[in-house]
C-alpha positions in Angstrom: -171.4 108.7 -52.0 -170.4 111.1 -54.3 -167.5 110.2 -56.2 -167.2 113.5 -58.1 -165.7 115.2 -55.5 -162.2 115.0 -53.5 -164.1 114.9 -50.3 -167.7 113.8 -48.8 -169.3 116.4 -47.2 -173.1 115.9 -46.0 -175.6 118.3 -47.5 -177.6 117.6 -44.5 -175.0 118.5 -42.4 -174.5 122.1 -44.1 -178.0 122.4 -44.1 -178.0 121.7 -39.9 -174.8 124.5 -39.6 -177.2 126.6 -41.4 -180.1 126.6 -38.9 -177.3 126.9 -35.4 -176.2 130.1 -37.3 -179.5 131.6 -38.0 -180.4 131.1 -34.1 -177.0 132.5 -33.1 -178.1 135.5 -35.3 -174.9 138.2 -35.0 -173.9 140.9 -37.2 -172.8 141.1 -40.7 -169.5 140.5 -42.2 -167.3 142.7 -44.2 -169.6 141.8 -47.4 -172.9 143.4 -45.1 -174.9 140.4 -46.0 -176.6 139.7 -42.9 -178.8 136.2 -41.8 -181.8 137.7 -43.8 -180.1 138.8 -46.7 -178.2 135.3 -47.1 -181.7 133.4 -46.4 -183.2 134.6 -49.3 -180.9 132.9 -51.7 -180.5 129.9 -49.4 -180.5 127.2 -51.6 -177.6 128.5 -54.1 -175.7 130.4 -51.1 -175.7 127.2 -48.8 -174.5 124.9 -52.4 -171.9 126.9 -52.8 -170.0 126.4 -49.1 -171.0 122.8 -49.4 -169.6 122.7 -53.4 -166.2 124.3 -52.5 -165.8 122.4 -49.1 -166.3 119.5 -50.9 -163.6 120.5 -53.6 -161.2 121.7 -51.6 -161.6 125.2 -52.6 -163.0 126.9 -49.8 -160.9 130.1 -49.0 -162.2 132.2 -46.5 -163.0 136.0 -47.0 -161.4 138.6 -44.8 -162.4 138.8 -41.0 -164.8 142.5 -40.2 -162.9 143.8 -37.0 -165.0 145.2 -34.8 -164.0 146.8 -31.2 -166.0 147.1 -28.4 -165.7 149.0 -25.4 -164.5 147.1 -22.1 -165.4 148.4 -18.2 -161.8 149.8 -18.0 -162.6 152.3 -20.8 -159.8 149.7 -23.4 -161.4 148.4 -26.6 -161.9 144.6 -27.1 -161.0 143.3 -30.7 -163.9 141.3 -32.2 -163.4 139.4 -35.5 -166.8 139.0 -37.6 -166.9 136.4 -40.4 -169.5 136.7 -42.8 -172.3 134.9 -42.8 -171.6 132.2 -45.1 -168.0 131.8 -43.2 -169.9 131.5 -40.1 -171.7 128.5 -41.7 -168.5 126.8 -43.0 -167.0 127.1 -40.0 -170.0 125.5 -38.1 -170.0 122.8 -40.5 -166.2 122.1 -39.5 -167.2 122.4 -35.6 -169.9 120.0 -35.7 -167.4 117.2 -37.6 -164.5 117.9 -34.8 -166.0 118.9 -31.4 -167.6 116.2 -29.6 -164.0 114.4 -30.8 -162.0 117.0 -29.5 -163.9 118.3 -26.1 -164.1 114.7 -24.8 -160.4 114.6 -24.5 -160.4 118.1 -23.0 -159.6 118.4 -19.0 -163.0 118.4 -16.4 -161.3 121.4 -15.1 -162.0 123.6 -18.7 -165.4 125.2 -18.4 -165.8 127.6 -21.4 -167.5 127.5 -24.6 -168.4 123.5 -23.6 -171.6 121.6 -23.6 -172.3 121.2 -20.1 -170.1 123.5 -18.4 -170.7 127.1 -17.7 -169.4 130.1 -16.0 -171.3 129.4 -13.1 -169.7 125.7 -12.7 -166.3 127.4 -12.6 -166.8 129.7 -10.1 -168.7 126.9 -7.9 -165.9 124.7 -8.1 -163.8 127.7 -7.6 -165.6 128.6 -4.3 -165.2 124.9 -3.4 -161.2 124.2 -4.0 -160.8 128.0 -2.0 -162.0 126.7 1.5 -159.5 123.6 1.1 -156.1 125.8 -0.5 -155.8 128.7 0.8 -153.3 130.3 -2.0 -154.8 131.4 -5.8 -152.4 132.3 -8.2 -155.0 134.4 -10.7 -153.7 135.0 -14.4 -154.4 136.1 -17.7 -152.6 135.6 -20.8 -152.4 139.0 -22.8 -153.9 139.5 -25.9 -154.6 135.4 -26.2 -156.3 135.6 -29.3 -154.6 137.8 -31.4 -151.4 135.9 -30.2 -152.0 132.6 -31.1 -148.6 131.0 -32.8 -149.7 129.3 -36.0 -147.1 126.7 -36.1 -147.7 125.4 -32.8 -151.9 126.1 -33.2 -151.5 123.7 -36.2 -149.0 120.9 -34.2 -151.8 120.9 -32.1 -154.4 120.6 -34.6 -151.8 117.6 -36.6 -151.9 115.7 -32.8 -155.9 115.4 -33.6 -155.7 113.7 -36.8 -158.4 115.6 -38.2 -159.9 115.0 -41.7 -157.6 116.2 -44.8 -160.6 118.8 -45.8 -160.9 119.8 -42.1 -157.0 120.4 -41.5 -157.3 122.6 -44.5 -159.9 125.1 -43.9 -158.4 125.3 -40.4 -155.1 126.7 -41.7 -157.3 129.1 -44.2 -158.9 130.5 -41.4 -155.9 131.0 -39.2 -154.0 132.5 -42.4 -157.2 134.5 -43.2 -157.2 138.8 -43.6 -158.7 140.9 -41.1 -160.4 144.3 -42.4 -159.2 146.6 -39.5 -161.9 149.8 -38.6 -160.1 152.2 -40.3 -160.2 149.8 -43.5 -156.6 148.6 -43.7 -155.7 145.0 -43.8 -153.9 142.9 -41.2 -152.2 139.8 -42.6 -153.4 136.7 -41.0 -149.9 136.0 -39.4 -150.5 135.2 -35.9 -153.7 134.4 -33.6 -157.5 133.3 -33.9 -159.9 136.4 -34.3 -162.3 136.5 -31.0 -165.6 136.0 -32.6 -165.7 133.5 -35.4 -167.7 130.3 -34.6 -164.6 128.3 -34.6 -162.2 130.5 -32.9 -163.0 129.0 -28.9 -162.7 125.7 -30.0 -159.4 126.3 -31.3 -158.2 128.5 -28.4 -159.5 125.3 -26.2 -157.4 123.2 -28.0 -154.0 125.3 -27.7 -154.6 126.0 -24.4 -154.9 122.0 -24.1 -151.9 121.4 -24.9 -149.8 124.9 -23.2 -151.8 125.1 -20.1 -154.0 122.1 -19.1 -151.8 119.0 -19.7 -148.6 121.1 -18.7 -150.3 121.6 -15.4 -151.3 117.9 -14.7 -147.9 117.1 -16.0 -145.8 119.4 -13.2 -148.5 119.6 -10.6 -151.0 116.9 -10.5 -152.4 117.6 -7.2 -152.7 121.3 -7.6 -156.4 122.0 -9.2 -157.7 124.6 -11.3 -160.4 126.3 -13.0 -160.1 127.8 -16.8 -162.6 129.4 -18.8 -160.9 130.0 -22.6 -158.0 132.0 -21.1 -159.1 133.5 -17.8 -157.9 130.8 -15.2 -156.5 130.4 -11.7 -154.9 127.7 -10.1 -154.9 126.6 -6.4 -151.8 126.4 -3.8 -151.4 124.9 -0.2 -148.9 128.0 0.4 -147.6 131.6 -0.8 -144.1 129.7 -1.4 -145.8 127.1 -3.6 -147.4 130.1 -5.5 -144.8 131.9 -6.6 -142.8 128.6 -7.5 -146.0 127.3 -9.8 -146.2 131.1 -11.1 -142.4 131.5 -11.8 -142.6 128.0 -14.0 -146.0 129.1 -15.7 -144.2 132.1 -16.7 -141.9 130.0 -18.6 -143.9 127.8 -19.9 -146.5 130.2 -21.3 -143.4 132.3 -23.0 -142.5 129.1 -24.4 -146.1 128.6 -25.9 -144.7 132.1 -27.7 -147.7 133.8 -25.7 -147.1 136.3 -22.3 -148.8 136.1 -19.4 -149.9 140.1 -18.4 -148.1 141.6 -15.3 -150.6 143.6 -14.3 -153.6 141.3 -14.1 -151.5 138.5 -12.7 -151.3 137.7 -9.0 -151.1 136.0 -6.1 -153.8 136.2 -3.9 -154.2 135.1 0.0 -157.5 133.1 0.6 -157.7 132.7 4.6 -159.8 134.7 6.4 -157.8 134.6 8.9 -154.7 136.4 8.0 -154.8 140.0 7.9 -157.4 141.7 6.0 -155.0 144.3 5.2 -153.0 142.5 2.7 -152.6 144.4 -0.5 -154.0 140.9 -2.7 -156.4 139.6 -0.6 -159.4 139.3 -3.2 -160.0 138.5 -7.0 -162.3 138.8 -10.0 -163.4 135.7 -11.5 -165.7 135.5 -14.8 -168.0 138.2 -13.0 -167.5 137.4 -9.7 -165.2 138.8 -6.9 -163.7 136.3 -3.8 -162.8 137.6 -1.0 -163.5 137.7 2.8 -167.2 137.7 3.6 -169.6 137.9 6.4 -171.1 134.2 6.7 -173.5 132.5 8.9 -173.5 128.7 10.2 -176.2 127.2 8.8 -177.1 124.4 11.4 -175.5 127.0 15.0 -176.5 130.6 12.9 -173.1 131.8 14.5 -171.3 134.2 12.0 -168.4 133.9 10.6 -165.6 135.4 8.4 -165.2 132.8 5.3 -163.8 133.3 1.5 -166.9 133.5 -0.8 -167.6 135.0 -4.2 -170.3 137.4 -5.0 -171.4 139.7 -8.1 -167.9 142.0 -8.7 -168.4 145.6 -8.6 -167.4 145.6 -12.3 -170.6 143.4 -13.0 -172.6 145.0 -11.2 -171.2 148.4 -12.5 -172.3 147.6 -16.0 -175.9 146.2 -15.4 -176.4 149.2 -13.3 -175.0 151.3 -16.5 -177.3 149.0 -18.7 -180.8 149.7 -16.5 -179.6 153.7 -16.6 -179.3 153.6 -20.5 -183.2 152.6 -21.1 -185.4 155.1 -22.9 -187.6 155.6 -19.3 -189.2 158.5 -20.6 -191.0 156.4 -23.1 -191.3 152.9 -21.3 -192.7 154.8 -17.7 -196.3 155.4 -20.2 -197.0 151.8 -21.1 -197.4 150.8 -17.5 -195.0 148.7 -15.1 -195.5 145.1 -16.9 -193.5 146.9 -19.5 -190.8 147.6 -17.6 -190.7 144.9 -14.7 -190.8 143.0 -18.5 -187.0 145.3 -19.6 -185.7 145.1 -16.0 -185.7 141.7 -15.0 -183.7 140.4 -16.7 -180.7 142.6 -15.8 -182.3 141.2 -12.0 -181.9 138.2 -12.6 -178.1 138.6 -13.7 -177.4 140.0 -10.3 -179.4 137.6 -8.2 -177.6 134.9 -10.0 
């Protein structure tokens, strides 16, 4: 033990955050060190997170902003830590997530060992032959709206260790260096991007969606991945009853849910096609009515199924057109079955 310092953190344990964050690889933070930079100083770059997590004097540098263009031509706000943040942070994450995620519902799929994408939109697929109403919503601008006071209530409710509640508020209260090199004051949300950031936003949404849910409508299931979710009705009535009380809930939470990607959607094949929400996207995937055959009779059918959403496919097809062809055509088709496949793959899946 050492006795010299306010709190015991492993070495061995910084030395393990280390190695996660060189496979993750990822970009440099606002000081431009990046993985092969920081490795060539390990020793006295990884003693000196350890030293001043062990103190209690581990204040986080400013978060690199970095946006990203999404499918509907908007930016998506990325927050890069710097390397040795990324570390510090996975240090934290390793103490606090198998705690945490085991008290988390069966029904959160993202950013958990175990679940996936895929698992959501398989149970998804499942819970839409039985309920035959999806409310489908999104919570605008989740990350950047965070509420501190109640994202730390949450964090209190955990009872995590003193040195692990404190770096937690640092890095909620930390600086973002904005593109156009201004600073934004670390007032309000979790930057999308930082190693601890989803476990955070699993934790809030815990608390302000998850538990609320199985609180008010127990029999009503759902599938969330971070903060894309949707939740499953017997009836359009039932809908817009859960969606009304959602509504107040979430603006409770101090967050919004967004009016225009919010819905309710019809899931029965049988009603007519020509309803204006009969369909919706789900982590890459679109449901909606779809040719089917009887496996054991190999009579069609019309049923509800997802597939690849045109969105998806949209930017894999824009991927494949990007390649340098003029260049890879040359060094024979091994070379480029070897680019292409992958992008394959992603659709066949």
């Amino acid at each position: 033990m050492n006795r010299t310092k306010p709190f015991e953190i492993n070495w061995n344990d910084v030395l393990t955050a280390w190695q996660l964050v060189k496979e993750n690889n990822g970009a440099p933070g606002i000081d431009n060190i990046s993985i092969k930079t920081f490795e060539q100083n390990l020793q006295k770059n990884l003693y000196k997170i350890w030293n001043r997590l062990s103190s209690g004097t581990y204040f986080p540098p400013a978060v690199k902003r970095v946006e990203i263009p999404k499918s509907d031509g908007k930016l998506r706000p990325l927050g890069i830590p710097t390397v040795a943040d990324r570390v510090a942070q996975m240090r934290v994450k390793l103490n606090i997530e198998k705690e945490w995620d085991a008290k988390f519902h069966d029904s959160s799929f993202g950013y958990r060992a175990g679940k996936s994408a895929h698992c959501a939109v398989e149970q998804a697929r499942k819970h839409c032959f039985k309920y035959k109403w999806v409310i489908d919503l999104d919570i605008k601008g989740f990350f950047d709206n965070i509420d501190h006071e109640l994202m730390i209530k949450a964090i209190d409710s955990q009872h995590p260790p003193k040195w692990v509640r404190l770096v937690l508020i640092r890095w909620l209260k930390a600086d973002t260096v904005l593109p156009d090199g201004s600073i934004k004051k670390g007032e309000q949300g979790t930057p999308q991007g930082g190693v601890i950031s989803p476990l955070l936003a699993n934790l809030f949404l815990h608390f302000a969606f998850d538990k609320w849910l199985e609180r008010e409508y127990p029999h009503l299931p759902f599938e969330r991945y971070a903060d894309d979710a949707i939740i499953h009705c017997v009836s359009e009535q039932q809908a817009k009853e859960v969606l009304g009380k959602l509504n107040q809930r979430i603006l409770y939470c101090k967050l919004e849910l967004h009016s225009e990607k919010t819905k309710i959607v019809c899931c029965n094949p049988k009603i007519n096609k020509d309803m204006a929400n009969n369909q919706f996207d789900f982590l890459g995937f679109t449901f909606r009515r779809r040719r089917s055959v009887n496996k054991y009779t190999n009579e069609t059918f019309t049923s509800f199924l997802p597939a690849i959403s045109n969105k998806a496919k949209k930017a894999i097809k824009g991927k494949i057109k990007s390649f340098p062809w003029q260049a890879m055509l040359p060094k024979g088709l091994n070379i480029v079955a070897k680019m292409i496949n992958p992008y394959l793959h992603g659709i066949i899946n």
